[in-house]
VMD Tcl script that draws the C-alpha trace (Angstrom):
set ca {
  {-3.54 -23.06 33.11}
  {-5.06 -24.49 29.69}
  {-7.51 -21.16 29.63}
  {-3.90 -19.21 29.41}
  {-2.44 -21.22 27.08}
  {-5.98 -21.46 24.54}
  {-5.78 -17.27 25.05}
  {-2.58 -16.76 24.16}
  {-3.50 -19.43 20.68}
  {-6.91 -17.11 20.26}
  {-4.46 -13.87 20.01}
  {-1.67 -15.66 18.37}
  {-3.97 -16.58 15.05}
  {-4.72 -12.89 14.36}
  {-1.24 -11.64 15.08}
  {0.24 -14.51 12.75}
  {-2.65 -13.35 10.25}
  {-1.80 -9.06 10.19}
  {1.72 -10.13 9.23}
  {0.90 -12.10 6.54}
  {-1.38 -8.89 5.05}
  {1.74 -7.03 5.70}
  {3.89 -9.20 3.57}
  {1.39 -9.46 0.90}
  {0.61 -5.59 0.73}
  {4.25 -5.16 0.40}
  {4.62 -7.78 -2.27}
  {1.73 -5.95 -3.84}
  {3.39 -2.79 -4.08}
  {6.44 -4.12 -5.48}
  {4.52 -5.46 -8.33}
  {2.83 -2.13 -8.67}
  {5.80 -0.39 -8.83}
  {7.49 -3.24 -11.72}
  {4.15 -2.82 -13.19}
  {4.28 1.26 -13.38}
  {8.19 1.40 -14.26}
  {7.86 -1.38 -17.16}
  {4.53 0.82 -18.78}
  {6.78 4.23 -18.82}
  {9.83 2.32 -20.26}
  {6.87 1.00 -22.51}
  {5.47 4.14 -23.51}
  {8.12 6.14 -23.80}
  {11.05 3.65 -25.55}
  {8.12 1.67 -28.15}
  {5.36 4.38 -27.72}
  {3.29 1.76 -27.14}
  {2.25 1.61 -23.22}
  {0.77 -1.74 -21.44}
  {-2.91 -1.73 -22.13}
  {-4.70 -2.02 -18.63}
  {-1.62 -0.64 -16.39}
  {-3.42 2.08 -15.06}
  {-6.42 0.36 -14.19}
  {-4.43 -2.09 -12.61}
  {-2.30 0.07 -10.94}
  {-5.22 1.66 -9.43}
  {-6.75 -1.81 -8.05}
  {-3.58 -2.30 -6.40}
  {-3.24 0.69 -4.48}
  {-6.46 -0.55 -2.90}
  {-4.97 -3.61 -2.04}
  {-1.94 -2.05 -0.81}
  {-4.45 0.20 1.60}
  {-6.06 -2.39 3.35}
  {-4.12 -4.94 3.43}
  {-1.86 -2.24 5.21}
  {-4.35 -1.81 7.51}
  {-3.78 -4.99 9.59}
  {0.17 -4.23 9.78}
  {-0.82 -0.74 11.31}
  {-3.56 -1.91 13.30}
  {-0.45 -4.67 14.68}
  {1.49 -2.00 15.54}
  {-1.25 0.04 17.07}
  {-0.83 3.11 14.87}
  {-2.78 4.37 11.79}
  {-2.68 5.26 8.25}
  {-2.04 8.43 7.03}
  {-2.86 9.09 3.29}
  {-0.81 12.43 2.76}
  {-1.80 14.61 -0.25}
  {1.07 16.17 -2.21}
  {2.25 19.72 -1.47}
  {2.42 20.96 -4.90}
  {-0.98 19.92 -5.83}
  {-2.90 22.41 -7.43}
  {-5.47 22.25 -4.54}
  {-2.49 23.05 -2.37}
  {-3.38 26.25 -0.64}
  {-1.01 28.70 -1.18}
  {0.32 29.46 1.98}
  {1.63 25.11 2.16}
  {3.59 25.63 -1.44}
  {6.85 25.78 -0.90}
  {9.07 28.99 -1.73}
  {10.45 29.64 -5.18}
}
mol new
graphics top color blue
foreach p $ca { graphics top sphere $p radius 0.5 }
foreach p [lrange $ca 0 end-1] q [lrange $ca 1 end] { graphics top cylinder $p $q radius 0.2 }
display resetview
């Protein structure tokens, strides 16, 4: 009975761990988006953007990714990373119609 009860702990832990990550990659991305939205209204209102912001914003994208990856791997599903269809590497046949 105590071998149950110290298995379901061992599996509990990690569980109580992925949504944690999940929490924190969404917090992330919340301050990633404040972060983008105050260095447009920066750049474009004062003409003077938020030195750093892009750099940032890219460091927390990566954060965002893998600490993502526990949530998904607690559902038992997986990240997709979709490319946009109007990208210019789009081929032509996947752009939408005019």
């Amino acid at each position: 009975m105590t071998s149950n009860k110290n298995q379901r702990r061992l599996y509990e832990f990690p569980e109580l761990l992925m949504r944690i990550f999940a929490w924190v990659s969404a917090a992330v991305m919340l301050a990633n988006m404040i972060l983008i939205a105050c260095d447009v209204f920066m750049r474009y209102v004062f003409n003077s953007p938020i030195k750093g912001a892009t750099e940032t914003a890219t460091m927390l994208m990566a954060w965002v990714a893998y600490a993502g990856m526990a949530y998904t791997l607690l559902k038992g599903q997986h990240m997709q990373l979709a490319r946009s269809m109007t990208s210019s590497r789009a081929a032509p046949s996947t752009l939408p119609a005019s």
